[in-house]
Backbone bond lengths (Angstrom), bond angles and torsions (degrees), N, CA, C in turn:
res aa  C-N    CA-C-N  psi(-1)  N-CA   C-N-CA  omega(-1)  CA-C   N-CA-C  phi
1 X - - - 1.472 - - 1.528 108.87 -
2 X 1.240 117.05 127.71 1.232 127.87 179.14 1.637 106.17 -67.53
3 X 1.506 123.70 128.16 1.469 132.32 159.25 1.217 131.07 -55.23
4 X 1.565 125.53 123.58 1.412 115.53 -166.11 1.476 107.16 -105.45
5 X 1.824 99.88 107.95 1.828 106.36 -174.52 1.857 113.10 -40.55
6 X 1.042 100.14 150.52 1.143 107.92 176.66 1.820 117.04 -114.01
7 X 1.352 122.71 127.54 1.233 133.58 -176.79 1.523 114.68 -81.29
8 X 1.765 115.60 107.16 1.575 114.00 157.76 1.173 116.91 -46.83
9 X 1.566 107.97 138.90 2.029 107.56 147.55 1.373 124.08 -28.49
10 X 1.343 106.87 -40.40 1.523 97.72 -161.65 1.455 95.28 -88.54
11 X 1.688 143.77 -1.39 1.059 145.48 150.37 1.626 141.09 -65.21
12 X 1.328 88.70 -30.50 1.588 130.34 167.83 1.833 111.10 -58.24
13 X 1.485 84.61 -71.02 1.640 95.91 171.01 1.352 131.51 -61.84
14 X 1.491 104.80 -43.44 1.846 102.65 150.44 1.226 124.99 -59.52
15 X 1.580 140.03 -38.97 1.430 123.63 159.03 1.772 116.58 -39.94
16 X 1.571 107.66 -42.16 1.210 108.89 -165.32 1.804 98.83 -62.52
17 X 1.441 85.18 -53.28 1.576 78.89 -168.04 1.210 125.24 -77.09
18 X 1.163 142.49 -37.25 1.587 142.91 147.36 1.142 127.07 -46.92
19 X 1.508 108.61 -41.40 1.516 88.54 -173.83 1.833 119.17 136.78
20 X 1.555 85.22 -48.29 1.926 117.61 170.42 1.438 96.83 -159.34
21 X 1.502 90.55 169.21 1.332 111.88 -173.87 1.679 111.27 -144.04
22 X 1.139 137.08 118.84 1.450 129.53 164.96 1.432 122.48 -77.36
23 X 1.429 116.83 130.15 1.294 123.94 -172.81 1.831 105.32 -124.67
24 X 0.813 102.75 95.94 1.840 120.53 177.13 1.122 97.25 -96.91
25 X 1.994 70.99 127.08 1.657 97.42 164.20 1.651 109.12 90.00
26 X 1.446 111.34 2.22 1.892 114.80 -176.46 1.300 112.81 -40.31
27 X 1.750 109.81 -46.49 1.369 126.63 -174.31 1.543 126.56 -95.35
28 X 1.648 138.47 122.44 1.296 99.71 -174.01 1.310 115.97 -109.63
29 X 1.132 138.62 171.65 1.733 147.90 -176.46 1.658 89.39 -5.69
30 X 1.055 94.64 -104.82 1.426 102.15 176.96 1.610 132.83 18.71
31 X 1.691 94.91 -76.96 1.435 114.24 179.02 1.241 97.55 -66.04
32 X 1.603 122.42 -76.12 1.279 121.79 178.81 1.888 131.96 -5.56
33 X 1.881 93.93 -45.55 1.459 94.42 173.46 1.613 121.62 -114.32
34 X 1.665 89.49 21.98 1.740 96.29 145.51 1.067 122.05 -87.11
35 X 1.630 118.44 -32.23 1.764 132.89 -179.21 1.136 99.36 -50.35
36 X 1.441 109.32 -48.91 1.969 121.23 -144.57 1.304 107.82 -70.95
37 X 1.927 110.22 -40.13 1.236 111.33 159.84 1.136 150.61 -45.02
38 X 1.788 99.63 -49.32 1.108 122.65 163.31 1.503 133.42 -41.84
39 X 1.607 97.21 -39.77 1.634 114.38 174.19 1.342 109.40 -83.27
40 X 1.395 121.80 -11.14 1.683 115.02 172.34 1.473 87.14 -72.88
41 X 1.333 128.57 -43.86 1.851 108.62 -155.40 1.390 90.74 -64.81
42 X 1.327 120.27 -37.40 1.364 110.03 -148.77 1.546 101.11 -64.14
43 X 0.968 119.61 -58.17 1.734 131.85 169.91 1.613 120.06 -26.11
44 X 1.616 101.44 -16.17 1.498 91.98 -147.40 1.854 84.15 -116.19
45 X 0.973 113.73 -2.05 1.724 134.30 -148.82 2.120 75.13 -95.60
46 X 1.878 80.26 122.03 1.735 81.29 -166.99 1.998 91.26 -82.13
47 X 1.642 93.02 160.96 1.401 112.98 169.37 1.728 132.53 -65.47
48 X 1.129 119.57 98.22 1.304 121.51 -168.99 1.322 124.38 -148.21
49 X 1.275 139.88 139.59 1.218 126.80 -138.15 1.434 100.96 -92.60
50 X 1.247 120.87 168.81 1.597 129.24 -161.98 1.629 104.05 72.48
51 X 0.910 142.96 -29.64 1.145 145.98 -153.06 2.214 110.45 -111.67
52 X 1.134 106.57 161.52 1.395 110.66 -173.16 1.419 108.47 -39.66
53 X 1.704 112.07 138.11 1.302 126.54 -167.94 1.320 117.01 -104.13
54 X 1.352 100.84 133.23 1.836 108.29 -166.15 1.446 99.47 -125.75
55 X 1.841 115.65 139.68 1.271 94.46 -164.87 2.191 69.77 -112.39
56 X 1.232 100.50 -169.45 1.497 126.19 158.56 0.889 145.71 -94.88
57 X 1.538 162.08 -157.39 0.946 144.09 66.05 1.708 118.98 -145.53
58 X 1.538 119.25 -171.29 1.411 117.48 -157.04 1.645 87.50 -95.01
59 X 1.553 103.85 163.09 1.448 133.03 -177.66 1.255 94.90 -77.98
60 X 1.832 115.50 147.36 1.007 108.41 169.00 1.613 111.96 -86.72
61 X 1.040 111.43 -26.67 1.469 121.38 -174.94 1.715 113.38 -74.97
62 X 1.426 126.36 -36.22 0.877 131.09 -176.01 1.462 123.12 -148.88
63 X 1.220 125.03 21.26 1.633 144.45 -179.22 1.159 102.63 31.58
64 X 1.522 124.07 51.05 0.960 109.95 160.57 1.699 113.63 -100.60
65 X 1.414 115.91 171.26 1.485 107.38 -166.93 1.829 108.55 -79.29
66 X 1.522 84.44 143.92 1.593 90.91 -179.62 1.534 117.90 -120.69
67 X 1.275 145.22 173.40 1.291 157.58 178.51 1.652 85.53 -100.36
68 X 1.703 102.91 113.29 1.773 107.10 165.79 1.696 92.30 -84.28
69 X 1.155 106.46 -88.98 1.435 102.34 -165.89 1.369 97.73 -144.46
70 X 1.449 127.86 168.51 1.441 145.44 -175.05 1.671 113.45 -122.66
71 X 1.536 121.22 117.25 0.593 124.98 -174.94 1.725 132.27 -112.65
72 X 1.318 128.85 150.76 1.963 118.59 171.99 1.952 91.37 63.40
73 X 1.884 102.16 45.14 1.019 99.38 146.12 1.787 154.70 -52.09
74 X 1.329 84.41 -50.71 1.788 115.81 -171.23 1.782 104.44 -56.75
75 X 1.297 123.44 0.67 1.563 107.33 -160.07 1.809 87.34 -123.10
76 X 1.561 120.30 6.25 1.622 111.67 -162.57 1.581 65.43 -138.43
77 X 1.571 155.83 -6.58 1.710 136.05 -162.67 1.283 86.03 -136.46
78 X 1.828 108.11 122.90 1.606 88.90 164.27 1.796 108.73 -86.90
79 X 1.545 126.16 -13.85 1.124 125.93 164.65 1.155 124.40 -36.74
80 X 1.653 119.78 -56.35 1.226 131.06 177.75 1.515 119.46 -83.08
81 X 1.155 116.90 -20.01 1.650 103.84 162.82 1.360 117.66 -73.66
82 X 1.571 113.88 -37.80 1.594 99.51 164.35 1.618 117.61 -68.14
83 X 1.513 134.57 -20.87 0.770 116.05 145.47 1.381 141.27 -35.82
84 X 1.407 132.35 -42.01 1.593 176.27 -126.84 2.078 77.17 -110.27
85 X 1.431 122.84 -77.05 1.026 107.11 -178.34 1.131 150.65 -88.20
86 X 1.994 119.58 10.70 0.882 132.38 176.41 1.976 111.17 -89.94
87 X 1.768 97.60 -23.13 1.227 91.31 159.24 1.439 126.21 -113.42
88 X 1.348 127.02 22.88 1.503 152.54 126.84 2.052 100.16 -23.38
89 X 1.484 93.46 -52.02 1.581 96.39 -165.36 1.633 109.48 -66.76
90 X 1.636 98.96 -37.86 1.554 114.15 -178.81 1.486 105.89 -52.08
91 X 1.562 117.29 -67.67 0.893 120.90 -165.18 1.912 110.22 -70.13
92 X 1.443 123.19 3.08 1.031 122.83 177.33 1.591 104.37 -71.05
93 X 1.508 113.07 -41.66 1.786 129.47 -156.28 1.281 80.91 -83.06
94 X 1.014 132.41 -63.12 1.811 123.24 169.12 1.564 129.13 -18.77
95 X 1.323 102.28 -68.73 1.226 101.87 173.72 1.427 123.15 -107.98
96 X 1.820 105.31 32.99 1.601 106.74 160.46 1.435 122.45 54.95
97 X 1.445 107.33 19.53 1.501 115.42 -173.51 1.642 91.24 -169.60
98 X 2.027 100.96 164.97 1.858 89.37 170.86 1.192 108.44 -65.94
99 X 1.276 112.17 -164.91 1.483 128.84 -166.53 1.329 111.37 -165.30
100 X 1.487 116.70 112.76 1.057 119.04 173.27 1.453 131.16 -100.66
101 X 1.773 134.90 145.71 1.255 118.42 -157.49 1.160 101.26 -84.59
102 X 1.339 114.48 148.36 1.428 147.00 -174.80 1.766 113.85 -91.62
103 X 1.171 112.29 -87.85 1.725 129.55 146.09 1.900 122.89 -111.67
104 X 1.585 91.16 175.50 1.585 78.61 146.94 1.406 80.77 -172.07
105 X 1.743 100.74 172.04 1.312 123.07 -170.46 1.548 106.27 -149.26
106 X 1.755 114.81 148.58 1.593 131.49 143.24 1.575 111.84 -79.26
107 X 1.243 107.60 106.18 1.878 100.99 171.51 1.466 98.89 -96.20
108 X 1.061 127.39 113.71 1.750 142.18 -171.84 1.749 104.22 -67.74
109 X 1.470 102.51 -61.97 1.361 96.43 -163.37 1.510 136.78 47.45
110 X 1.493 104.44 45.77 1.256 114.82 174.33 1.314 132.42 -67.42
111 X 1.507 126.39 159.69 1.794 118.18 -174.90 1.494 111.60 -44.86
112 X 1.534 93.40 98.87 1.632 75.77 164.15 1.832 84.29 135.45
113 X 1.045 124.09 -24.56 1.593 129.01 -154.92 1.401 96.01 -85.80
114 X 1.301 96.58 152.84 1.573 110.57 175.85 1.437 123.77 -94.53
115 X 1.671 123.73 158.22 0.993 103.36 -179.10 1.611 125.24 -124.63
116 X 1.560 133.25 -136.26 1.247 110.60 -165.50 1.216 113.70 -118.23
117 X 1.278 125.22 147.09 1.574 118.07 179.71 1.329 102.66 -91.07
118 X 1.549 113.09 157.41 1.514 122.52 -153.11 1.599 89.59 -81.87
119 X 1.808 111.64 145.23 0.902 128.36 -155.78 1.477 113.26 -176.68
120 X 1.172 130.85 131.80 1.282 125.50 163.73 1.790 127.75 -81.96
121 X 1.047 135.19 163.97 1.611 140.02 -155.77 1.336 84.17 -85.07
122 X 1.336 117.23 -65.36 1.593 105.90 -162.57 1.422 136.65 -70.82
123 X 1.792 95.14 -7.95 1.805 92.38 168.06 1.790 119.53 -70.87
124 X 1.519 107.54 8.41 1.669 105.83 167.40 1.394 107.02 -81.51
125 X 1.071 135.85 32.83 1.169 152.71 167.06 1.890 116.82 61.62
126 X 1.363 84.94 49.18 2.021 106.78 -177.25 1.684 96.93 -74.06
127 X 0.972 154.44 -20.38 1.365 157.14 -145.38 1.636 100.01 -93.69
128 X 1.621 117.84 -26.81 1.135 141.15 -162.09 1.706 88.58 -76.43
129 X 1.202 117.99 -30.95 1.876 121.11 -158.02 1.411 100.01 -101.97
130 X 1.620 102.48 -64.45 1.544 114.30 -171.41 1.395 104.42 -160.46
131 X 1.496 116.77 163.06 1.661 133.23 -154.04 1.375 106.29 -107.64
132 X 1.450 122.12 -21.83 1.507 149.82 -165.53 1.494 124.61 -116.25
133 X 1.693 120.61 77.84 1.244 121.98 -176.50 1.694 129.33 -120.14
134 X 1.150 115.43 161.26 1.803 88.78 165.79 1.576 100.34 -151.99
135 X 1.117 138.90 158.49 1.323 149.29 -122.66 1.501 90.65 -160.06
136 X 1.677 116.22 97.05 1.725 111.43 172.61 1.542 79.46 -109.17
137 X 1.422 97.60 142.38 1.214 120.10 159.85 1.696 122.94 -126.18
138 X 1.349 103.85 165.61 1.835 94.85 -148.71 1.278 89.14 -130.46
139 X 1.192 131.76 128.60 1.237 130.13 -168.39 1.864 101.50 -121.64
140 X 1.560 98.54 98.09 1.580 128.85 148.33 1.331 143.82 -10.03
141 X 1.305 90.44 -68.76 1.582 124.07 -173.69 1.278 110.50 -127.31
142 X 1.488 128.05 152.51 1.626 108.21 -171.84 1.434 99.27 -91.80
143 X 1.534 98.45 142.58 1.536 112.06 -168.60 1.733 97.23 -95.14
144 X 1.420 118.75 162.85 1.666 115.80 -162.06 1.371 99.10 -154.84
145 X 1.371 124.19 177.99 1.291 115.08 172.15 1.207 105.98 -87.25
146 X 1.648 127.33 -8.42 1.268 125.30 -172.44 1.571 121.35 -108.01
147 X 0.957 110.19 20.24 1.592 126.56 -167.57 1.795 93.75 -149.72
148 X 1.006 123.33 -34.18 1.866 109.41 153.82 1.241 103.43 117.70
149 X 1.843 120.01 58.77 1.276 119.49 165.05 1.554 100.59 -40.35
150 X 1.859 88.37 178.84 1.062 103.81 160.41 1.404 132.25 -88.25
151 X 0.964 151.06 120.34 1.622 150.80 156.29 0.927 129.59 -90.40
152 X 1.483 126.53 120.56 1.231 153.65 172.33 1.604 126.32 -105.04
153 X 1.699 120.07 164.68 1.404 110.28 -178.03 1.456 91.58 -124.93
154 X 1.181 116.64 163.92 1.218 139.45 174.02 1.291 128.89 -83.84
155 X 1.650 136.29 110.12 1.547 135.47 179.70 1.413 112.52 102.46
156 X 1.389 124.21 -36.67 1.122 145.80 -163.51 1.478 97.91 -49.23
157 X 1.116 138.17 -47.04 1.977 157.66 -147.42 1.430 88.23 -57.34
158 X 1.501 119.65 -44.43 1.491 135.92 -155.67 1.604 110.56 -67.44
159 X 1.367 113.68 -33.53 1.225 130.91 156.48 1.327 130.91 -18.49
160 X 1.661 93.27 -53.45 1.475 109.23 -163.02 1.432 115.97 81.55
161 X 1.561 114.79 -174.10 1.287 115.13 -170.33 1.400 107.60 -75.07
162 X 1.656 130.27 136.83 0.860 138.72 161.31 1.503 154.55 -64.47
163 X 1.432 86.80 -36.73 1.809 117.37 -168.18 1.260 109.10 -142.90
164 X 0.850 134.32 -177.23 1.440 151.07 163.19 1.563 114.20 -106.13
165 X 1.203 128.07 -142.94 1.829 135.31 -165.21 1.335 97.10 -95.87
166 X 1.400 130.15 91.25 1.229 143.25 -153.24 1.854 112.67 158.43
167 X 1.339 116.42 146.51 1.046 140.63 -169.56 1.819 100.57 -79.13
168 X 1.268 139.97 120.78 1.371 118.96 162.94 1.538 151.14 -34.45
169 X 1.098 102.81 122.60 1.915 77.37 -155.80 1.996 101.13 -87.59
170 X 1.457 122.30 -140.54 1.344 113.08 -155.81 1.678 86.69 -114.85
171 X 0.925 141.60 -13.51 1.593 124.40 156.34 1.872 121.99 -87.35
172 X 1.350 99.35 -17.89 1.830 87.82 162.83 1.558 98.82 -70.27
173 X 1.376 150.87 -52.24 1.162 154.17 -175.67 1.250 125.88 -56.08
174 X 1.420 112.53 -26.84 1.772 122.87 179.15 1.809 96.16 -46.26
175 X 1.611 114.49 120.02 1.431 129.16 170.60 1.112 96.65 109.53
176 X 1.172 133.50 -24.55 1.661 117.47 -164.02 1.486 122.61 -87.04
177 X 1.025 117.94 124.91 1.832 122.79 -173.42 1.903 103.64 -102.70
178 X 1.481 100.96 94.99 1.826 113.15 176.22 2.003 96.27 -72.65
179 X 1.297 91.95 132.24 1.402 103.38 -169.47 1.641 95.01 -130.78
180 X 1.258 88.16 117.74 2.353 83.27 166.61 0.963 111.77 -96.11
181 X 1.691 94.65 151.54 0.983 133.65 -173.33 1.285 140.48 -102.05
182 X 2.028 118.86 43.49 1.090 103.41 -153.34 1.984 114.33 -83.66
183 X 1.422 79.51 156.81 2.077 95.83 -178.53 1.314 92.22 -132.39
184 X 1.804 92.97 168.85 1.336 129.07 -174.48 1.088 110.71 -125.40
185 X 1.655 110.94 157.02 1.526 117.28 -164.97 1.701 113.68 -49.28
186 X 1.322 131.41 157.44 1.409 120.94 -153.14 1.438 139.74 64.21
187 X 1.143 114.57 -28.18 1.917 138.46 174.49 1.587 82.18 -61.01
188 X 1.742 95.13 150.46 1.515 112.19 169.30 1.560 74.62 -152.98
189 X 1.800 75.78 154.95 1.462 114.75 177.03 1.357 114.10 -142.65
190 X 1.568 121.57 120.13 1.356 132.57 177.10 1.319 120.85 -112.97
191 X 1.382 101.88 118.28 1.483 111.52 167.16 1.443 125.75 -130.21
192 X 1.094 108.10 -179.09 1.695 121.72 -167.19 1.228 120.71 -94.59
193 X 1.286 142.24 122.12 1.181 147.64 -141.42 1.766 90.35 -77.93
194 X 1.198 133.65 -4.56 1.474 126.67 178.57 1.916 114.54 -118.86
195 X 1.793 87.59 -1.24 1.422 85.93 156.63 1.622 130.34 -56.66
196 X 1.270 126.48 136.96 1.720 116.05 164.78 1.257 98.00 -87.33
197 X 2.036 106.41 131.47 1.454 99.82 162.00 1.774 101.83 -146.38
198 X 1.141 118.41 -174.77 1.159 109.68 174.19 1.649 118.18 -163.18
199 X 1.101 137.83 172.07 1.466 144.85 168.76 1.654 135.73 -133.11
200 X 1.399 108.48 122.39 1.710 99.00 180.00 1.436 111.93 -73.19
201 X 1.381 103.38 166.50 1.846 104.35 176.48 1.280 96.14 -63.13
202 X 1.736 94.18 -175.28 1.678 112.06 -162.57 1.673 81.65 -113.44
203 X 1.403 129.89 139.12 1.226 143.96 175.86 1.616 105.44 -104.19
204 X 1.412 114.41 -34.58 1.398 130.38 -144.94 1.789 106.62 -80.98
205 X 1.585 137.10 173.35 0.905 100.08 156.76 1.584 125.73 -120.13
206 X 0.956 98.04 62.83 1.724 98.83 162.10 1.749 106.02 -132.42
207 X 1.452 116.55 156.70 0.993 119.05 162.69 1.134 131.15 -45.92
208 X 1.478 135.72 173.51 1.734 139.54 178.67 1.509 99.73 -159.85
209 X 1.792 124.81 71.97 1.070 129.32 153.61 1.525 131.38 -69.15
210 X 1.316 116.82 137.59 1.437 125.72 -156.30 2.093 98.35 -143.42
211 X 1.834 105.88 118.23 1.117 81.92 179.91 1.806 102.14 -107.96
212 X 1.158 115.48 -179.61 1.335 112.53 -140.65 1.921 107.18 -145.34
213 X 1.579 121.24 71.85 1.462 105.03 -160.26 1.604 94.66 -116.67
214 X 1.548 99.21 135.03 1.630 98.38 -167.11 1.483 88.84 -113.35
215 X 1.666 101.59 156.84 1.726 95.98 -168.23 2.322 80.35 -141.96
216 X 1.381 89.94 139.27 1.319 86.08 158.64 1.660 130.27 -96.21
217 X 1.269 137.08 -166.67 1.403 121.01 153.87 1.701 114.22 -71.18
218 X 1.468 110.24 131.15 1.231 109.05 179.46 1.547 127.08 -76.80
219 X 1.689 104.16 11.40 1.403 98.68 162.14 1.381 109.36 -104.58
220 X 1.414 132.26 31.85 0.985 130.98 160.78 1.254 120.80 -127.27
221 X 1.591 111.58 43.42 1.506 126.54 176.47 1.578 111.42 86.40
222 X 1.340 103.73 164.50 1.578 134.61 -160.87 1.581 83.49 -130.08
223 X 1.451 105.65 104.38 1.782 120.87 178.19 1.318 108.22 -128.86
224 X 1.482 113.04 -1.13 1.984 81.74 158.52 0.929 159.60 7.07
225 X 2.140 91.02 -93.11 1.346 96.30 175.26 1.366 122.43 -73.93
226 X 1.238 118.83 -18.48 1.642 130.87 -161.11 1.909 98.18 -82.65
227 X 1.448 121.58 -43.11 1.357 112.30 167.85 1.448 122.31 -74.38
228 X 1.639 110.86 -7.22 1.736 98.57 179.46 1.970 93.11 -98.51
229 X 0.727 107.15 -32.46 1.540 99.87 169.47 1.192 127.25 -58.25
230 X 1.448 125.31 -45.63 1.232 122.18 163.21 1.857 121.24 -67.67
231 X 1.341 93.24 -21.35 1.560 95.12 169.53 1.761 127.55 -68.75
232 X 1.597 87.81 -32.07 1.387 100.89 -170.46 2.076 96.08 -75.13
233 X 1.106 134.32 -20.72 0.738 131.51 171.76 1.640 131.78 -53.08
234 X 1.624 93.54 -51.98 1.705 105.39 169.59 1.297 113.14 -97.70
235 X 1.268 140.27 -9.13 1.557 124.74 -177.15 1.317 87.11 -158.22
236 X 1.395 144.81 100.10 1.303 144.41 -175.70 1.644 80.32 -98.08
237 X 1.612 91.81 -175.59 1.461 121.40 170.31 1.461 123.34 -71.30
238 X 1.355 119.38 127.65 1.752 112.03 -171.56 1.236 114.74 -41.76
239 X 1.271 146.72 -34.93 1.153 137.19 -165.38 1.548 100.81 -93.51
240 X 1.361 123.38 -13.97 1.820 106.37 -177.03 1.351 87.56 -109.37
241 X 1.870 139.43 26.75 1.503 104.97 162.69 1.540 107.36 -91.45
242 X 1.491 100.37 179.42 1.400 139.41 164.40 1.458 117.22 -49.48
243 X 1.206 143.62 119.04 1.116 127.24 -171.46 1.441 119.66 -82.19
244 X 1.507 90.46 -33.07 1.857 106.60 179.63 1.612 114.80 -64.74
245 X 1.718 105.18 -17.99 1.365 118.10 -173.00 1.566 123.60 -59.03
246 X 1.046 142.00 138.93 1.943 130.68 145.43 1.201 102.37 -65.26
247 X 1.615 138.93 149.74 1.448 128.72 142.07 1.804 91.60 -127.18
248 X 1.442 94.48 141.32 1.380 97.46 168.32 1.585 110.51 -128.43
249 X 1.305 103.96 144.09 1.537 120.35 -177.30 1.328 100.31 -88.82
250 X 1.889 113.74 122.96 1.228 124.06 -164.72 1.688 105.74 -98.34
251 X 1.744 90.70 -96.24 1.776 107.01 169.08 1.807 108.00 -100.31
């Protein structure tokens, strides 16, 4: 059985006050290469509709097709749904109340993959479900400045939402200092769905997988199913779209 890290006060209070918080070392060897495993099944788990959603996309280096990330793991892995609740617990000490899961995701970021323009979680229109989120992410593969940690700014969360379905432009950002963040396999990192953060592509050649389970407060509803349904509506999974369709990838 995998161990469920436990969050200091003085870790607690830096989420509050920043925004995120890095926690190295949550996971040890061990667990780590139960996760790692876990994410080989997941990888290997063929594409079919009803079933866990994998999006694509082209190489930057050579367009060839890539694995972006895999998503609404936990209900096709029983590995990863207990995963789903050992950091359920994390994100409980986080937000000082339970916490119920929201989504979660594998962002692959393989050689060649692109990365994210700075943006906050909740301009995908999460505000619609609940006001109260936090975003642990589990870092896989070691993330670098050269393979496209993550970076984030500090205080900014306090703001509130900024934008709407759109990338930030250069006056929501005026003051903000993006600082990376690189971690190592086991490291988690929690942030706030109104944090701004962002990531460069991966140039390098190995992958930089990052898994990604956002939980809201659970007194403000159990939205699961109601946000993957409405999701599946505007940007489903490559293999269940429309062919005649456009979909464009926003925030």
């Amino acid at each position: 059985m995998i161990k469920t890290p436990a969050l200091s006060e003085e870790q607690i209070a830096a989420f509050e006050r920043d925004g995120f918080v890095h926690v190295p070392g949550a996971f040890d060897a061990k667990d780590v290469e139960t996760i790692l495993a876990w994410t080989s099944e997941v990888m290997a788990m063929p594409e079919e509709p009803g079933r866990q959603w994998v999006y694509h996309e082209k190489s930057r280096n050579d367009g060839a097709d890539l694995v972006n990330r895999i998503e609404k793991i936990a209900p096709f892995h029983e590995g990863y749904r207990q995963l789903t609740d050992i950091l359920g617990e994390v994100a409980s000490s986080a937000l000082r109340e339970p916490a119920a899961l929201f989504k979660e995701k594998i962002n692959f970021k393989m050689p060649g993959g692109g990365g994210f323009e700075p943006h906050q979680d909740a301009q995908a229109g999460w505000n619609d479900y609940a006001q109260d989120f936090v975003n642990v992410m589990l870092c896989l593969d070691e993330a670098t400045v050269e393979n496209g940690c993550l970076e984030v700014t500090a205080g900014h969360h306090k703001r509130g939402l900024l934008r709407g379905m759109e990338p930030l432009t250069e006056e929501d950002m005026e003051g903000m200092d993006f600082v990376h963040c690189p971690t190592k396999p086991g490291d988690l990192v929690l942030f706030d769905a109104y944090c701004p953060h962002r990531s460069a592509p991966n140039p390098t050649a190995a992958s930089r997988r990052m898994y990604f389970a956002t939980y809201n407060k659970a007194s403000q509803g159990d939205h699961y199913d109601r946000y993957h349904a409405d999701k599946h509506r505007n940007y489903p999974p490559d293999i269940e779209r429309d062919p005649s369709r456009k979909y464009v990838y926003k925030v």
